[in-house]
N, CA, C and O of each residue as an XYZ file, in Angstrom:
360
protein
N       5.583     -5.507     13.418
C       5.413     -5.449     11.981
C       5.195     -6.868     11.471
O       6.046     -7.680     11.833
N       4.058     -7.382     10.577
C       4.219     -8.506     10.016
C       4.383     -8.273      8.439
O       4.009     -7.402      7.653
N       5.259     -9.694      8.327
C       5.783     -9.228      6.955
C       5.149    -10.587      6.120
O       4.508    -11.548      6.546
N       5.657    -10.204      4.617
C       4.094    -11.274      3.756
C       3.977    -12.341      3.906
O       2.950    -12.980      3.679
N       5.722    -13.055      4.611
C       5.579    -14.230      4.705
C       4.642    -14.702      6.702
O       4.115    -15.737      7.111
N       4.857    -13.441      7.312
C       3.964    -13.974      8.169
C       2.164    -14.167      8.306
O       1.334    -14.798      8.961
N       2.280    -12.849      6.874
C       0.364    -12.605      6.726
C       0.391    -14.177      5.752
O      -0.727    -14.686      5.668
N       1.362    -14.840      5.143
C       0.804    -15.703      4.346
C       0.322    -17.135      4.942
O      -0.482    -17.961      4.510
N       1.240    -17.094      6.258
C       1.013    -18.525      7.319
C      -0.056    -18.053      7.616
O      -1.039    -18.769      7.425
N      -0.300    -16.371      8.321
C      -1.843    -16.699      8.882
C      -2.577    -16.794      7.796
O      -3.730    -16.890      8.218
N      -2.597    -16.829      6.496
C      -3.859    -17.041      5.549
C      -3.725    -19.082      5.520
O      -4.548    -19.989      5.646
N      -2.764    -19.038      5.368
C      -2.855    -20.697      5.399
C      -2.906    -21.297      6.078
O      -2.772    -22.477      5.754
N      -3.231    -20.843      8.126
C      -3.642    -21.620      9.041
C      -4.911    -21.133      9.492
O      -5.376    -21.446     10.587
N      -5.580    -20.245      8.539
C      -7.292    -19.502      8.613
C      -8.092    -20.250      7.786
O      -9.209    -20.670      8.089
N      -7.204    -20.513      6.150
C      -8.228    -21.248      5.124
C      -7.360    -22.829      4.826
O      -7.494    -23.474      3.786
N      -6.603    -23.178      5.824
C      -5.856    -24.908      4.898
C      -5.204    -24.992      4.299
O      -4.422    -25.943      4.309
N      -5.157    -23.659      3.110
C      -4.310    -23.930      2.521
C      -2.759    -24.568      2.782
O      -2.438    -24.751      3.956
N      -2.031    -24.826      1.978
C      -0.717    -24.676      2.074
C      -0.221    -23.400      2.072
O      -0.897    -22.451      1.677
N       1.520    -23.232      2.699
C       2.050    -21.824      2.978
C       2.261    -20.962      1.479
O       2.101    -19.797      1.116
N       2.805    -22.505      0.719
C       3.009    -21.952     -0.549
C       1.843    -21.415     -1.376
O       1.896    -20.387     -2.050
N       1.107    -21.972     -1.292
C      -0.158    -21.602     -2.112
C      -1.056    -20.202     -1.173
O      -1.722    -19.296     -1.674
N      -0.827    -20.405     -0.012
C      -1.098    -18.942      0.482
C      -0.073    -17.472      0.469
O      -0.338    -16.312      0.782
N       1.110    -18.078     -0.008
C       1.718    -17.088     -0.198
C       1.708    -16.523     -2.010
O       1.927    -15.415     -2.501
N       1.457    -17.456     -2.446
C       0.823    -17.139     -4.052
C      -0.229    -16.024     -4.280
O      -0.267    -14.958     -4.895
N      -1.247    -16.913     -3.337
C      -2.195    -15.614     -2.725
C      -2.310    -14.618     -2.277
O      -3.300    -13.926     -2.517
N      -1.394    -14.255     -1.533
C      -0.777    -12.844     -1.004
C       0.037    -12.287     -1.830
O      -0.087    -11.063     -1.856
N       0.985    -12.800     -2.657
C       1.686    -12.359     -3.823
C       0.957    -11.907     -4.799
O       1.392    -10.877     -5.314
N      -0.224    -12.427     -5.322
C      -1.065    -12.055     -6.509
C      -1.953    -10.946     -5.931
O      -2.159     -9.992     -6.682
N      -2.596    -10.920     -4.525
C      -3.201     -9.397     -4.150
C      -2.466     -8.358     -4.036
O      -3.023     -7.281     -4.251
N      -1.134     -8.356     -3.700
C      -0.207     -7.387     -3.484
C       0.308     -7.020     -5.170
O       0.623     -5.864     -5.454
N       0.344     -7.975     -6.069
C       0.487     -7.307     -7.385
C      -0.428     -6.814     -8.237
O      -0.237     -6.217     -9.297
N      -1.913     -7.239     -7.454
C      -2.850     -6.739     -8.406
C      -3.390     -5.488     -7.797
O      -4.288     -4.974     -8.463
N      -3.025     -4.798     -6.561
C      -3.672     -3.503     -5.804
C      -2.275     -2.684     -6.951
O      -2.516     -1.743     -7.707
N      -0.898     -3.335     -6.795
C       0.203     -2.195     -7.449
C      -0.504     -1.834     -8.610
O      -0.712     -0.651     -8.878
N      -0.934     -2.872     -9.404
C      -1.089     -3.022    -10.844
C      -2.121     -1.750    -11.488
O      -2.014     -1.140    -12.551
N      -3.449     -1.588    -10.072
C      -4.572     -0.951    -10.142
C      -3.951      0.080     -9.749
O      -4.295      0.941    -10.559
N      -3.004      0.712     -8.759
C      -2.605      1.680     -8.277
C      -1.856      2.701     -9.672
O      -1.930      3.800    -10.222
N      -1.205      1.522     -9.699
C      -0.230      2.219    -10.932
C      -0.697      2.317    -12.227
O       0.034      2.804    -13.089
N      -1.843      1.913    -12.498
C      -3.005      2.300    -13.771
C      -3.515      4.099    -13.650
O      -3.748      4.954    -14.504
N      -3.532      4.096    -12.055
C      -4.507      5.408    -11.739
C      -6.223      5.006    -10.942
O      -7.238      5.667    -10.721
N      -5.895      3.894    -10.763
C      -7.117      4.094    -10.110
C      -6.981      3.310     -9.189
O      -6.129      2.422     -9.199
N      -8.015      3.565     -7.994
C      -8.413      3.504     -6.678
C      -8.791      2.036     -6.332
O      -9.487      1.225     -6.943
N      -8.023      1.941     -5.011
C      -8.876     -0.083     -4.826
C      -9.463      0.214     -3.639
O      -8.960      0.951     -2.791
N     -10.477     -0.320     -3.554
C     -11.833     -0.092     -2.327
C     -11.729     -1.157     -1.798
O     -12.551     -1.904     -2.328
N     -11.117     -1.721     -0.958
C     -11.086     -2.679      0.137
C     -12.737     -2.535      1.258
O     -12.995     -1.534      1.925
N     -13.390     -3.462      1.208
C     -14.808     -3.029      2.182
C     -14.236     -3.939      3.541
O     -14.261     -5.169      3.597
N     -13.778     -3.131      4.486
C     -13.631     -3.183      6.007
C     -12.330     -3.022      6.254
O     -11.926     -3.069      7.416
N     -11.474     -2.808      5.195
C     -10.437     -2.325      5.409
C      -9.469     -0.579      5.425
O      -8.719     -0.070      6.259
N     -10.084     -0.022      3.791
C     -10.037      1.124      3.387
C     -10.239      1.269      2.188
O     -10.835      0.482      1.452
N      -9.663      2.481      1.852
C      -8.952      2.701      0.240
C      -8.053      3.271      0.354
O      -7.569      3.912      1.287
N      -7.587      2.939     -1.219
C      -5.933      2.971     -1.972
C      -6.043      3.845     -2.930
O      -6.453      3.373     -3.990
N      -5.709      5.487     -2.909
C      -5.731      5.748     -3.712
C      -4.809      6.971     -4.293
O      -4.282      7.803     -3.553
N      -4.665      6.967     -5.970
C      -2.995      7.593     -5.966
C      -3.908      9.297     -5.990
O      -5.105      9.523     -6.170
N      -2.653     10.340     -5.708
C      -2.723     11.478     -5.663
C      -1.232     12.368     -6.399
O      -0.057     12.281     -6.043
N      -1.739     13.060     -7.330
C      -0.466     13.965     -7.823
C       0.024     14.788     -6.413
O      -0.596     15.264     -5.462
N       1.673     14.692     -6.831
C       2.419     15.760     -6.118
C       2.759     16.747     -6.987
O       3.130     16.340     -8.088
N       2.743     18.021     -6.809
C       3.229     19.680     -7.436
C       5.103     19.425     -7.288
O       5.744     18.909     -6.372
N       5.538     19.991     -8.520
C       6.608     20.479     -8.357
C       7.083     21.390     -7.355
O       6.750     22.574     -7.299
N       8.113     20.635     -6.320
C       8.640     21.995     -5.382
C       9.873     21.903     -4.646
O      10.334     20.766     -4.541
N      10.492     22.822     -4.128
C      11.494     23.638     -3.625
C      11.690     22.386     -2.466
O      10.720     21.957     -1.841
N      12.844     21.951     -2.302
C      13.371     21.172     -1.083
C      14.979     21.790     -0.655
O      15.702     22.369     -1.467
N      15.236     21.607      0.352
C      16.075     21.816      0.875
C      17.074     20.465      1.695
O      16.673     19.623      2.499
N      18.107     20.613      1.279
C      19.206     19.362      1.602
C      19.828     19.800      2.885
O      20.580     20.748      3.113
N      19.164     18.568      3.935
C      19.482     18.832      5.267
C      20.938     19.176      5.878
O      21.102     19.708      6.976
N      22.279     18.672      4.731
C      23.526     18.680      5.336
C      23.873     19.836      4.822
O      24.596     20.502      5.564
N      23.529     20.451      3.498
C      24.309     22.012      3.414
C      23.497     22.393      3.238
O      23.929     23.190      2.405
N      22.370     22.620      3.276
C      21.460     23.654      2.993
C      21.124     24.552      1.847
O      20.612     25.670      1.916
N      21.576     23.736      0.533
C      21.338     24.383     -0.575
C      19.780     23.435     -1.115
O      19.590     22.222     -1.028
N      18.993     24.342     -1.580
C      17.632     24.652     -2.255
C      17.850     23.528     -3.395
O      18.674     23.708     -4.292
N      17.103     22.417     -3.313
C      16.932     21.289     -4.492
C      15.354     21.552     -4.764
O      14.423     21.955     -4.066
N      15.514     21.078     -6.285
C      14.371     20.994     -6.880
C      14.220     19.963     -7.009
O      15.071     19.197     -7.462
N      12.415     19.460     -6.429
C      11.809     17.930     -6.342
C      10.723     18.416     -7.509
O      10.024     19.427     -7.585
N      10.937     16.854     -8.699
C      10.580     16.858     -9.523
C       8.857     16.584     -9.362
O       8.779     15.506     -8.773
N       7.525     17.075     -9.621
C       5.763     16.472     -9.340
C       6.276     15.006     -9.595
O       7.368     14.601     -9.993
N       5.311     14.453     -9.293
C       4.917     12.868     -9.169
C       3.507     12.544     -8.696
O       2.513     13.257     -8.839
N       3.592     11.195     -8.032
C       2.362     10.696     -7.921
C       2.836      9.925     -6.110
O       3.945      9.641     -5.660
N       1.631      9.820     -5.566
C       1.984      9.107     -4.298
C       0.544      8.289     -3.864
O      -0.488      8.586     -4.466
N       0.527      7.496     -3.051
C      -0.285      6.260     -2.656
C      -0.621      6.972     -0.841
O       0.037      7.184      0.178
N      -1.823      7.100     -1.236
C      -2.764      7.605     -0.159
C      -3.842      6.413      0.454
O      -4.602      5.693     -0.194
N      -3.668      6.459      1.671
C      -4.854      5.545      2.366
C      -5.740      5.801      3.070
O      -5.336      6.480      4.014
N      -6.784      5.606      3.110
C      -8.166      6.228      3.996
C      -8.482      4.837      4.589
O      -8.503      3.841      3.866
N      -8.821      4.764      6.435
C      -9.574      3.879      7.093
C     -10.685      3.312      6.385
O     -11.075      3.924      5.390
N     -11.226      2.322      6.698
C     -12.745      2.483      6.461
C     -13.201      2.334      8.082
O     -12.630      1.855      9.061
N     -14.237      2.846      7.923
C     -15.107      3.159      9.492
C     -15.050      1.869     10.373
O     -14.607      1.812     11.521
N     -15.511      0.968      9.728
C     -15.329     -0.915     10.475
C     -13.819     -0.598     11.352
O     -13.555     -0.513     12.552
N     -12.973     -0.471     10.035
C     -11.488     -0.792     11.052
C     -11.294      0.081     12.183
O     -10.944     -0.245     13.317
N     -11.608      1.429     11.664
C     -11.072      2.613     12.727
C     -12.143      2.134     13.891
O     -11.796      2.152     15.072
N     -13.407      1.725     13.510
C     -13.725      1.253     15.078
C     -13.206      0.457     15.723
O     -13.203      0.589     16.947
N     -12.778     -0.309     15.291
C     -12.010     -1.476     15.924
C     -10.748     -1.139     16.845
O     -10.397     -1.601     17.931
N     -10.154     -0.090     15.949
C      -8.724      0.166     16.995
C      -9.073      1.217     17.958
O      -8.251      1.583     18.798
């Protein structure tokens, strides 16, 4: 698993930057995909994928330790699609 502070060294030993200033950079893309996400609309990454939200339906859950029937309230959830570049790659 890499985490932001390790994607931010590799952005700042790819472009020079400094760690700090590449981690600014990684901080400001990661708040501006939430920002677009959580507006309702879709971010199109080209060679990476897309980001995009999808309603959940109100429904029936069940609580694994006693087994009584909970109700899960609809919402919204964050869906990702390959793009073709990457999935070739792996």
């Amino acid at each position: 698993m890499t985490t932001k502070t390790e994607l931010a060294a590799r952005v700042a030993a790819a472009t020079g930057l400094t760690k700090a200033d590449s981690a600014a950079a990684v901080n400001s893309l990661i708040d501006a995909i939430a920002d677009t996400l959580i507006s309702g609309e879709k971010v199109q990454l080209a060679g990476l994928g897309i980001f995009n939200v999808k309603a959940t339906a109100a429904r029936q859950g069940r609580n694994p330790h006693t087994g009584a029937t909970v109700a899960i309230a609809a919402g919204r959830k964050v869906t990702f699609k390959m793009a073709a570049d990457l999935k070739g790659r792996m």
